[in-house]
N, CA, C and O of each residue as an XYZ file, in Angstrom:
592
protein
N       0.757      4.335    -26.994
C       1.313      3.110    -26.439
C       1.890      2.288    -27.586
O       1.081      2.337    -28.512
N       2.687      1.738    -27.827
C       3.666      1.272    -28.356
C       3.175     -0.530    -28.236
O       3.142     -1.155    -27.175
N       2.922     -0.947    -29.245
C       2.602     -2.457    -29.562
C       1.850     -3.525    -28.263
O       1.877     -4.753    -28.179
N       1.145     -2.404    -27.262
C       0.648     -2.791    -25.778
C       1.907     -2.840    -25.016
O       1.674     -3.250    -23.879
N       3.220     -2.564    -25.217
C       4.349     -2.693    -24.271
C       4.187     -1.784    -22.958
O       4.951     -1.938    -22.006
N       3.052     -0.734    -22.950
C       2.900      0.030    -21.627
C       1.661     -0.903    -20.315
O       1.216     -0.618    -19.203
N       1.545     -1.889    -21.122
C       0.895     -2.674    -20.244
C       1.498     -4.286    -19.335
O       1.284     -5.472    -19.084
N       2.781     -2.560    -19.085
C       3.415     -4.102    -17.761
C       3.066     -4.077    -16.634
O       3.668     -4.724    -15.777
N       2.069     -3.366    -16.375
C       1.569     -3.381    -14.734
C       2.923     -2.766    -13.643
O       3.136     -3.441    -12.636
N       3.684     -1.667    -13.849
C       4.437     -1.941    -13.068
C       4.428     -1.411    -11.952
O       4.956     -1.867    -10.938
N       3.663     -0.136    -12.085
C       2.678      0.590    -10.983
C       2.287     -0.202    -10.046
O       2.872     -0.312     -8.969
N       0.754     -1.135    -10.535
C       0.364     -2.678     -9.788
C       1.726     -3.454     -9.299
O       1.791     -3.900     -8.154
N       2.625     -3.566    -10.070
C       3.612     -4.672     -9.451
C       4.357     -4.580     -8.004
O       4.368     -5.404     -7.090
N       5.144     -2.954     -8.129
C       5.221     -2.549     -7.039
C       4.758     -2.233     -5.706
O       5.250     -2.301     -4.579
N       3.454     -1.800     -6.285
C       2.633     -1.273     -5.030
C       2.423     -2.811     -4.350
O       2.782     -3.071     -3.202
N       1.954     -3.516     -5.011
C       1.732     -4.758     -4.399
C       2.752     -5.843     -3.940
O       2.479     -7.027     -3.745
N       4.069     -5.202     -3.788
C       4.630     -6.181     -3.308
C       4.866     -5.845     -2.185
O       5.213     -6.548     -1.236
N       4.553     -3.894     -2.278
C       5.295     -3.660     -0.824
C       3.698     -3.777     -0.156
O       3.568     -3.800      1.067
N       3.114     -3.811     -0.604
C       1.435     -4.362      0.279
C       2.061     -6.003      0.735
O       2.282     -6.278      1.915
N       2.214     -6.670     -0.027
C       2.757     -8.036      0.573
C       3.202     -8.159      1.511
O       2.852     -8.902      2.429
N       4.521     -7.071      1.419
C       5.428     -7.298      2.743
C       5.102     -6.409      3.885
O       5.758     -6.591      4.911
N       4.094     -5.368      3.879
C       3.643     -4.820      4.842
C       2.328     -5.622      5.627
O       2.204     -5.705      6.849
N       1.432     -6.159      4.652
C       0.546     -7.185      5.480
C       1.546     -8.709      5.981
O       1.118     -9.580      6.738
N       2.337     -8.705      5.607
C       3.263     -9.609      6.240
C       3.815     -8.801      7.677
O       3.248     -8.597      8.750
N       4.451     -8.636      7.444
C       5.032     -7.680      8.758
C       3.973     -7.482      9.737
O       4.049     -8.085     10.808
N       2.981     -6.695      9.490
C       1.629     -6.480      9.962
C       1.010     -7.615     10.614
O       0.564     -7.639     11.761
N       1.031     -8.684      9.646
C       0.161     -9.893      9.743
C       1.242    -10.799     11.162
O       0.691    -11.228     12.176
N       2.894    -10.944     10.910
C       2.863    -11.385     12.107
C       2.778    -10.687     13.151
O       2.059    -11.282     13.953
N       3.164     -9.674     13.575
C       3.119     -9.191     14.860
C       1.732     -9.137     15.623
O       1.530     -8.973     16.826
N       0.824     -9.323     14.573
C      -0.396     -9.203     15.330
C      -0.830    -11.014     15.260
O      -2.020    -11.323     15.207
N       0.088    -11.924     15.268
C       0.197    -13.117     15.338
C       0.948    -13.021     16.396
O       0.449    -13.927     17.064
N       1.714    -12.624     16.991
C       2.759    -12.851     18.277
C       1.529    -12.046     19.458
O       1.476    -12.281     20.665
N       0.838    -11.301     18.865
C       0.206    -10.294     20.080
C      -1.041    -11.136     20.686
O      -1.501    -11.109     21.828
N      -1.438    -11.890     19.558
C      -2.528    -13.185     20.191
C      -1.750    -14.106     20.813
O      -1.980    -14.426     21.979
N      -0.764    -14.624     20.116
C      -0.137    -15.557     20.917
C       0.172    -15.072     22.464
O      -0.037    -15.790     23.442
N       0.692    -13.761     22.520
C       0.833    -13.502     23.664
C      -0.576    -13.154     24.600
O      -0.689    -13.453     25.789
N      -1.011    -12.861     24.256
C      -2.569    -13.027     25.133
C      -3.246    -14.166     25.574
O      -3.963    -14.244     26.571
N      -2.929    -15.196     24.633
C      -3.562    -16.421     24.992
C      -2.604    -17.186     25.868
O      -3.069    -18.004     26.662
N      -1.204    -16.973     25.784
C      -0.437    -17.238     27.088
C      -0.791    -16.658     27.960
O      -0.444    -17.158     29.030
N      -1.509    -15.543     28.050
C      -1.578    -14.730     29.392
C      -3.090    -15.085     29.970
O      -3.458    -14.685     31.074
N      -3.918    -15.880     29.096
C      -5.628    -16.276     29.310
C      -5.955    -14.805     29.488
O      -6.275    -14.461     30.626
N      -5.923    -13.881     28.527
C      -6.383    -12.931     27.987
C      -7.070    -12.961     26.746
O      -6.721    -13.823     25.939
N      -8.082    -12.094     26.413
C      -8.912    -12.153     25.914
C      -7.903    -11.781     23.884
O      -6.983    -10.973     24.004
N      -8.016    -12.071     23.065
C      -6.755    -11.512     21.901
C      -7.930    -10.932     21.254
O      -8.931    -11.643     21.164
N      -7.948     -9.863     20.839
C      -8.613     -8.476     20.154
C      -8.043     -9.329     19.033
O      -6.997     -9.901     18.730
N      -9.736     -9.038     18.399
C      -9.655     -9.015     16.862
C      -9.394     -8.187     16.309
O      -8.669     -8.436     15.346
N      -9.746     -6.862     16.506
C      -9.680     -5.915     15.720
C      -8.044     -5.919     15.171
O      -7.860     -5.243     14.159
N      -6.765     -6.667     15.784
C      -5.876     -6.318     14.908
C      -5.884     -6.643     13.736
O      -4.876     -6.376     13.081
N      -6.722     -7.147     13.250
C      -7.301     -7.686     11.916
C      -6.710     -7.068     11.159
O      -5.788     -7.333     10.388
N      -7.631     -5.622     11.534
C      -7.556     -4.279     10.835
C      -5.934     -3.666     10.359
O      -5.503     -2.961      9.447
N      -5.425     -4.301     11.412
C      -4.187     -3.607     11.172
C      -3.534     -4.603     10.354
O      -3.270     -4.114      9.255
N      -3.301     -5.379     10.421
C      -3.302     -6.555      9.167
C      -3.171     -6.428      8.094
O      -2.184     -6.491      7.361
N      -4.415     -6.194      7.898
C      -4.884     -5.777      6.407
C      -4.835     -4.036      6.092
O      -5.645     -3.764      5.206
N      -4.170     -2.956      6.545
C      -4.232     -1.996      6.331
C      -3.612     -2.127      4.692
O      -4.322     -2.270      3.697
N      -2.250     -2.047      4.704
C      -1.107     -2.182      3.805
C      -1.993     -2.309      2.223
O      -1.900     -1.673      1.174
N      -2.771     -3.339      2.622
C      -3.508     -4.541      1.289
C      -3.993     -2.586      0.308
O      -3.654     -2.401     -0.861
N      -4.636     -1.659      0.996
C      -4.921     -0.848     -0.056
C      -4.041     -0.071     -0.945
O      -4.467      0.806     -1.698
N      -2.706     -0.438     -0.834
C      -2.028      0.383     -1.939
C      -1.706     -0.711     -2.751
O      -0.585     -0.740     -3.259
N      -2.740     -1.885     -3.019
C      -2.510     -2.892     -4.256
C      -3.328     -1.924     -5.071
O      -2.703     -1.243     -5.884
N      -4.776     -1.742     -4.967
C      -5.371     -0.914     -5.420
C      -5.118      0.328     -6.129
O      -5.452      0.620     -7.278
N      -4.362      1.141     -5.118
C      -3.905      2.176     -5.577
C      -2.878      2.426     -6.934
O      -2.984      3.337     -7.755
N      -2.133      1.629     -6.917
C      -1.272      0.782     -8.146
C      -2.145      0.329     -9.203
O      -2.073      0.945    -10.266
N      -3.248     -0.978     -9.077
C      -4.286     -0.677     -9.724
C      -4.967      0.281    -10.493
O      -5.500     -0.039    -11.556
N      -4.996      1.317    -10.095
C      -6.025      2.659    -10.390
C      -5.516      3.323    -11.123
O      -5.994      3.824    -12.141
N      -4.015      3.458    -10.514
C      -3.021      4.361    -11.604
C      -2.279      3.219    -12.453
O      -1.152      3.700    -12.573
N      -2.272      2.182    -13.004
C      -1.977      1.355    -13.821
C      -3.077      1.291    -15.128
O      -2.965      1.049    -16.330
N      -4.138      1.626    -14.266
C      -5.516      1.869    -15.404
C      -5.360      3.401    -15.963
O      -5.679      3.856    -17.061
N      -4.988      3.798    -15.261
C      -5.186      5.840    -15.679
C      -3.434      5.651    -16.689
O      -3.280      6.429    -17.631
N      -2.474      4.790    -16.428
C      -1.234      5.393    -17.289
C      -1.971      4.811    -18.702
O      -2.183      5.568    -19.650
N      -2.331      3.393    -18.729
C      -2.885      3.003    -19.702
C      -3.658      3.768    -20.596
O      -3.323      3.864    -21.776
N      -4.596      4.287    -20.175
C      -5.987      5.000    -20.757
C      -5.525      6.426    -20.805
O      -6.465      7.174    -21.075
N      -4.096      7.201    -20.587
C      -3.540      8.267    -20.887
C      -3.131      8.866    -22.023
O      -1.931      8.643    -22.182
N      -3.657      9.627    -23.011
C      -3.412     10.316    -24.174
C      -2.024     10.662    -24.782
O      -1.526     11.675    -25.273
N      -1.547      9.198    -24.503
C       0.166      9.320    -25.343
C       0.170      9.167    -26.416
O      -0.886      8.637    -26.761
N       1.147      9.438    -27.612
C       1.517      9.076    -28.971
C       1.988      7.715    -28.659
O       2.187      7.049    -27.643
N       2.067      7.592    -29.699
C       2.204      5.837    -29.542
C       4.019      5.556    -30.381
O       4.383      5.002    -31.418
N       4.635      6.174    -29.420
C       6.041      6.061    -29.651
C       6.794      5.439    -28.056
O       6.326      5.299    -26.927
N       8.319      5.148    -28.725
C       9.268      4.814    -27.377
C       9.591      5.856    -26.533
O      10.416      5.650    -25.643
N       9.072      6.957    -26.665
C       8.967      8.339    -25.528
C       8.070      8.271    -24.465
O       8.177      8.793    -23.355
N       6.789      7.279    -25.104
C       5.647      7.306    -24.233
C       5.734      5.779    -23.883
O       5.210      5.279    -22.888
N       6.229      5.321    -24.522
C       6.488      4.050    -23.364
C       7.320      4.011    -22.397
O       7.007      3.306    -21.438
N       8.483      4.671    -22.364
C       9.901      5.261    -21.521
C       8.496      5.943    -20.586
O       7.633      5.341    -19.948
N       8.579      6.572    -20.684
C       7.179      7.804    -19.519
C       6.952      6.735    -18.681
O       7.303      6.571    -17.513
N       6.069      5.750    -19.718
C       4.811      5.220    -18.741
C       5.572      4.022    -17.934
O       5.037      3.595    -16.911
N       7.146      3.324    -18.499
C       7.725      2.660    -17.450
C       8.070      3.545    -16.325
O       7.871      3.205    -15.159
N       8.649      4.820    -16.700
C       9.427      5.902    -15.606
C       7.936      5.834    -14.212
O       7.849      5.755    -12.987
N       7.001      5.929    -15.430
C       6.239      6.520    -13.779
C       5.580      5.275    -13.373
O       4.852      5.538    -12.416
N       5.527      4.227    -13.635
C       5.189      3.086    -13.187
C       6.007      2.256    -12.133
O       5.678      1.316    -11.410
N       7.257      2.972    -12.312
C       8.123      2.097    -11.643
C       8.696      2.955    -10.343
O       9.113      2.532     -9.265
N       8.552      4.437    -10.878
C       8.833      5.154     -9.947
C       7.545      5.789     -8.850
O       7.700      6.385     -7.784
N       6.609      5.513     -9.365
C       4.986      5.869     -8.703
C       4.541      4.778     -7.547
O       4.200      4.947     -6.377
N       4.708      3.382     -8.492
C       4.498      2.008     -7.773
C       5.730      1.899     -6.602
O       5.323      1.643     -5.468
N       6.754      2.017     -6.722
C       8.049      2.361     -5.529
C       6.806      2.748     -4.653
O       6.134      1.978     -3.967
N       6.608      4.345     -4.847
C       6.765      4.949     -3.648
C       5.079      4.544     -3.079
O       4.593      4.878     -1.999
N       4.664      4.037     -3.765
C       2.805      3.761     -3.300
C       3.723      2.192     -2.531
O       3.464      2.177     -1.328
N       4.507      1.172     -2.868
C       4.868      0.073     -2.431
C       5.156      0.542     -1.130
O       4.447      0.158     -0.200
N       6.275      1.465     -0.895
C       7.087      1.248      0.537
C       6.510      2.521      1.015
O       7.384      3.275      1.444
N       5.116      3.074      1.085
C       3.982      3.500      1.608
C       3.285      2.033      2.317
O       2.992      1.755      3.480
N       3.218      1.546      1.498
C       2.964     -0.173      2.018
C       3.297     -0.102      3.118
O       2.826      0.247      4.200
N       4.818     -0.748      2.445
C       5.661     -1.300      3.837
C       5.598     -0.379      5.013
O       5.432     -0.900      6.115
N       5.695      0.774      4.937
C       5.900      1.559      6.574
C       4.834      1.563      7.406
O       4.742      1.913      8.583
N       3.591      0.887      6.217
C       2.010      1.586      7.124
C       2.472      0.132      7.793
O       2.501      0.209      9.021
N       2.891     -1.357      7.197
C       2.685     -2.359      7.871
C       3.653     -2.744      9.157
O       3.454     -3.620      9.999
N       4.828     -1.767      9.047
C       5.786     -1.805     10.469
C       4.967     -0.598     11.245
O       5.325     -0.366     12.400
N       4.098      0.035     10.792
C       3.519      0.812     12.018
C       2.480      0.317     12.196
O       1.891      0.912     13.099
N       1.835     -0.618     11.732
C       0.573     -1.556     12.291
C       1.104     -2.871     13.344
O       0.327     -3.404     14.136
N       2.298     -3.208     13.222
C       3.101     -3.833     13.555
C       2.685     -3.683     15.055
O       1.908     -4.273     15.806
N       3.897     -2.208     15.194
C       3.466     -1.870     16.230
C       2.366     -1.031     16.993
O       2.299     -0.431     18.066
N       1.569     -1.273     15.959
C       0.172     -0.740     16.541
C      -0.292     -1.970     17.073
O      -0.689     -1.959     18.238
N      -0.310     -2.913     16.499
C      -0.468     -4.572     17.203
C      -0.512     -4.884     18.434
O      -1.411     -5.232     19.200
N       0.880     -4.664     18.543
C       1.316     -4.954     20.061
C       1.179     -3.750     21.059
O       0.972     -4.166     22.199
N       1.219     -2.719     20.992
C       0.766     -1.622     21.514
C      -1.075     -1.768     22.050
O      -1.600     -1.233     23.026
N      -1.666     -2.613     21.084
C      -2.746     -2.441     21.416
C      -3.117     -3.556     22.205
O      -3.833     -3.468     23.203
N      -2.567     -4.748     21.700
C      -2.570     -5.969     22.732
C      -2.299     -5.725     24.042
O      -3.157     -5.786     24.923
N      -0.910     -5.393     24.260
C      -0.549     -5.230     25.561
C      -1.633     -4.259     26.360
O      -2.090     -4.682     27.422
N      -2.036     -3.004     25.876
C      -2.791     -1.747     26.976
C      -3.610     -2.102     26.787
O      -4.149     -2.373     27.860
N      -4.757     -2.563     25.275
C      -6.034     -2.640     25.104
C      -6.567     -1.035     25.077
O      -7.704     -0.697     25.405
N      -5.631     -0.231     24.673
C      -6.327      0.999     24.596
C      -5.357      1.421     22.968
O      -4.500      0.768     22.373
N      -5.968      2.765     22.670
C      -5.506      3.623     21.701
C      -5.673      3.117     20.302
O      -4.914      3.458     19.395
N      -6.875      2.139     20.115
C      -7.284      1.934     18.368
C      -7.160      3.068     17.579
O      -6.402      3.065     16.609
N      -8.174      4.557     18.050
C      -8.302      5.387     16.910
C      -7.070      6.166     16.944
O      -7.099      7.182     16.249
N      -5.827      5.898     17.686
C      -4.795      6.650     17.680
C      -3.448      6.284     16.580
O      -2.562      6.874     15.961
N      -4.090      4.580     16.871
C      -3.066      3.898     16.133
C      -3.300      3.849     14.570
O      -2.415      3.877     13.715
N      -5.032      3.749     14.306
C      -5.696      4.324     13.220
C      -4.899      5.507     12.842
O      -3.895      5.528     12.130
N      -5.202      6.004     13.136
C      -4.745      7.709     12.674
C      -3.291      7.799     12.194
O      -3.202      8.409     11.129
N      -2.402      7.460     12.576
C      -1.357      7.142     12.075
C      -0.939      6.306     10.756
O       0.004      6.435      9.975
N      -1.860      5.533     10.812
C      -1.431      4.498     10.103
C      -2.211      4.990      8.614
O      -1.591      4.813      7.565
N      -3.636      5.630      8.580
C      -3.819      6.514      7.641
C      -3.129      7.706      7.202
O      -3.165      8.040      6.018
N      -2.291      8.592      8.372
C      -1.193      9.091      7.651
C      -0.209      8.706      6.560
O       0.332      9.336      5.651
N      -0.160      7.113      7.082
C       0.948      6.892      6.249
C      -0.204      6.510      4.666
O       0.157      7.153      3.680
N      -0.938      5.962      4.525
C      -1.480      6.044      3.519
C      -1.368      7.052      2.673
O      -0.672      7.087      1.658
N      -2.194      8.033      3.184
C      -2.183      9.465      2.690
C      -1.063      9.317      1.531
O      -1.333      9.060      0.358
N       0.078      9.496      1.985
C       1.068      9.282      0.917
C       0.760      8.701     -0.327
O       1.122      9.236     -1.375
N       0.104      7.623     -0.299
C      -0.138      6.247     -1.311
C      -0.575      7.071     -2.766
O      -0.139      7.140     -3.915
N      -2.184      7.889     -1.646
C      -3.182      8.148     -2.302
C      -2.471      9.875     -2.630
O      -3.320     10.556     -3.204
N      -1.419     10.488     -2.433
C      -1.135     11.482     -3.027
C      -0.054     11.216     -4.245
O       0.198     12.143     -5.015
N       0.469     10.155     -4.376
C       1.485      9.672     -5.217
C       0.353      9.352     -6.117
O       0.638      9.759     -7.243
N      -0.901      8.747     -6.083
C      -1.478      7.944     -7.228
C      -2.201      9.384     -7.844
O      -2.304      9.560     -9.058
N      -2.689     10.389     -6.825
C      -3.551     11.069     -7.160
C      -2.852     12.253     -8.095
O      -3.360     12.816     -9.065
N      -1.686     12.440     -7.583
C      -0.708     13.210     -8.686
C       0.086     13.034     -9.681
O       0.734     13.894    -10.278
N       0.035     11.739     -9.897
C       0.317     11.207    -11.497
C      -0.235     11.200    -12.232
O       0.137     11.468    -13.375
N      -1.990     10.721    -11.717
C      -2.911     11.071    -12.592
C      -3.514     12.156    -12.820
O      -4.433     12.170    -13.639
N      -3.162     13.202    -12.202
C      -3.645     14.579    -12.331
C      -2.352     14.872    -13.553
O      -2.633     15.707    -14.413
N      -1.155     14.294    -13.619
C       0.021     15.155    -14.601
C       0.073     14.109    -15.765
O       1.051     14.154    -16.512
N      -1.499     12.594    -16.114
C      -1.156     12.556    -17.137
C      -1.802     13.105    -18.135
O      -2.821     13.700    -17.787
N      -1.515     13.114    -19.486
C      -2.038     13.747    -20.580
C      -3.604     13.227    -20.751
O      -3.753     12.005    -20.731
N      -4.775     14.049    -20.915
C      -6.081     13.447    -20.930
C      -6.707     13.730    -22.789
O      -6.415     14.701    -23.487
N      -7.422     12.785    -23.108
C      -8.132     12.608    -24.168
C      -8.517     14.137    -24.521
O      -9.215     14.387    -25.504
């Protein structure tokens, strides 16, 4: 690592913005799905909580592999700082808008679930698909970086 310059978080930066905008996305629709229940003097499921907050774990994931590029067995030249921006920026992307898609499919897991009141573990299941991704992007960078 090169004068600490591989410690721009950019892994963390990304992942977490598209966590932002997926618990956003996420976060209103399951704000319109109460609203719409309580117009209807229906009961508004908490559990969209869950879907809410799905997105929030690929801050983490960014996290994890922001700690693993760091603590990775580079020479301490501008080759290995070039690397550790390349895959920080290109790792954190794709763990980010893993984010975002889980939070337009919680979205409409929201309202899907408001309206029927059925299909949680279906909408679950999906929406950990899209994770999956997060955790194969983080898990295969750190499997291809250089170890002590």
């Amino acid at each position: 690592m090169v004068a600490g310059l591989g410690d721009l978080n950019l892994s963390l930066t990304f992942a977490a913005i598209g966590s932002g905008l997926g618990t956003g996305i996420a976060g209103m629709a399951a704000i319109g799905a109460w609203k719409k229940a309580f117009a209807q003097n229906k009961a508004a499921p908490f559990i969209l909580v869950a879907f809410a907050g799905a997105p929030l774990t690929q801050t983490f994931y960014g996290f994890i592999l922001r700690n693993a590029i760091q603590q990775a067995s580079l020479p301490a030249d501008w080759n290995s700082y070039i690397l550790q921006m390349i895959i920080g920026i290109f790792a954190g992307s794709a763990i980010g808008i893993s984010a975002l898609m889980q939070g337009k499919a919680a979205a409409r897991a929201s309202d899907a679930l408001a309206e029927t009141g059925k299909g949680f573990a279906n909408y679950m299941m999906v929406i950990g698909i899209i994770e999956t991704v997060a955790l194969f992007v983080m898990l295969f960078c750190m499997n291809a970086l250089p170890k002590a």
